[in-house]
C-alpha positions in Angstrom: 2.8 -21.1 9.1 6.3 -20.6 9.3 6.7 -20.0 12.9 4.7 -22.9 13.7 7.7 -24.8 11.7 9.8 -23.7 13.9 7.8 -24.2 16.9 7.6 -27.8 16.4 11.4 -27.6 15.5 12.2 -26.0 19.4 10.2 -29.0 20.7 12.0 -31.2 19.0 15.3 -30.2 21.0 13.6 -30.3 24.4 12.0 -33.6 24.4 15.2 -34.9 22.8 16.8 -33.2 26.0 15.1 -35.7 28.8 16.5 -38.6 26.8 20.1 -37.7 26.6 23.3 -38.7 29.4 25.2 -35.2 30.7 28.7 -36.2 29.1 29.6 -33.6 26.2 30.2 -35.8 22.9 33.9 -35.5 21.6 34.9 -34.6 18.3 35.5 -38.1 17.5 31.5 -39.1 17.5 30.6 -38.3 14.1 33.4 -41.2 13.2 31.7 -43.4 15.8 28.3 -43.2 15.0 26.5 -43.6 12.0 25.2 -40.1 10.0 21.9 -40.0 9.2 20.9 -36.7 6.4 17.6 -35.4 7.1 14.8 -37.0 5.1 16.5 -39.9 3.3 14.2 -43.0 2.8 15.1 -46.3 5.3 15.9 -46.5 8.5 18.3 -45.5 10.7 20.2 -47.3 13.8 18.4 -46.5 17.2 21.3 -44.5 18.1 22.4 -41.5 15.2 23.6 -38.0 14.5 21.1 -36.6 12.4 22.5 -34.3 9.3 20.8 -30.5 8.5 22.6 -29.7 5.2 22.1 -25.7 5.0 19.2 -25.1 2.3 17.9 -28.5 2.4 14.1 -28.4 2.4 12.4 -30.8 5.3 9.3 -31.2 6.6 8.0 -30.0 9.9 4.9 -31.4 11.6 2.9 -29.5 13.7 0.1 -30.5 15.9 -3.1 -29.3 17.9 -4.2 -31.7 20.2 -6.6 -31.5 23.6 -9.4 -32.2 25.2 -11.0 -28.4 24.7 -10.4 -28.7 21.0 -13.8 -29.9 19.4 -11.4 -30.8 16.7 -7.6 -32.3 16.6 -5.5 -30.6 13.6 -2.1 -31.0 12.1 -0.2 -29.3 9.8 3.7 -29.8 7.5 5.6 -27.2 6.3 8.8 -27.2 4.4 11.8 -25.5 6.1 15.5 -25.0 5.5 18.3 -23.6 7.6 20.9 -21.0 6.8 23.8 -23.4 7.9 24.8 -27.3 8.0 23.8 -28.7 11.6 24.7 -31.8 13.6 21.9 -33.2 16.0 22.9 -36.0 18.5 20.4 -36.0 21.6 20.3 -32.7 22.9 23.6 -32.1 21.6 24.0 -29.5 18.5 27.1 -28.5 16.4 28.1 -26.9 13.6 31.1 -29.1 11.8 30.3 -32.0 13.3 33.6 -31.9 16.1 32.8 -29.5 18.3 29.1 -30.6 20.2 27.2 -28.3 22.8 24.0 -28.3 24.8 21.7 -27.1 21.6 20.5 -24.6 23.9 24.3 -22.9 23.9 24.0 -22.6 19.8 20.2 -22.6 19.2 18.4 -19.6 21.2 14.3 -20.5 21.3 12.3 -18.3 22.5 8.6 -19.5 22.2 5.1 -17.9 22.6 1.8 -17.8 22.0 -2.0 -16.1 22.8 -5.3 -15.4 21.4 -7.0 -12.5 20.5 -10.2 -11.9 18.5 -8.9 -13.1 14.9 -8.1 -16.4 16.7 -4.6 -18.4 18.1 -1.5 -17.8 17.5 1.8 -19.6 18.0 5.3 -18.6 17.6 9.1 -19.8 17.9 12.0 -17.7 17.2 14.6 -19.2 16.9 18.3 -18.2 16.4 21.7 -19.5 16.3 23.8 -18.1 19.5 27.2 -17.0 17.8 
């Protein structure tokens, strides 16, 4: 269940990705833009950073959707990371000054098969340091 957390986690980073300009934010963002922590109640201006404090629990929703599925399912589970991370589009950072392509600080690797006992689906994913 876990690595479908992060699956749905990995995803979250690439369709963020189509919907984001090329320019690198500056370190001055996070004072330009409103700061949004993870899983607070109310609503948030269209355009925010979004907050990961390190060991804060939040929810992950994962889904199983298709046309050869008799069957759609979904699925939450409760994650935390090991550090404080910044989200702004596709852009990721660490202390909220210095942003990079998430892909340069989160490394996903993602994959996935069946065998006899049924499906699986799996997301690795690790901080590039």
């Amino acid at each position: 269940m876990r690595l479908i957390s992060f699956l749905c986690f990995s995803f979250s980073f690439l369709v963020l990705s189509g919907c984001a300009s090329m320019n690198t934010p500056s370190a001055s963002l996070i004072e330009t833009k409103p700061v949004v922590t993870i899983g607070e109640p109310g609503n948030a201006a269209e355009d925010h950073i979004v907050f990961i404090p390190a060991s804060t629990k939040f929810p992950i929703k994962f889904a199983v959707t298709g046309n050869i599925f008799t069957e759609e399912a979904s699925s939450e589970v409760m994650v935390s990371l090991k550090e404080d991370i910044y989200l702004y589009k596709y852009w990721a950072s660490l202390d909220g000054k210095l942003w990079v392509n998430s892909h340069k600080l989160l490394h996903v690797e993602p994959s996935g098969g069946f065998d006899k006992s049924g499906g699986e689906v799996a997301v690795k994913l690790n901080l590039v340091k």
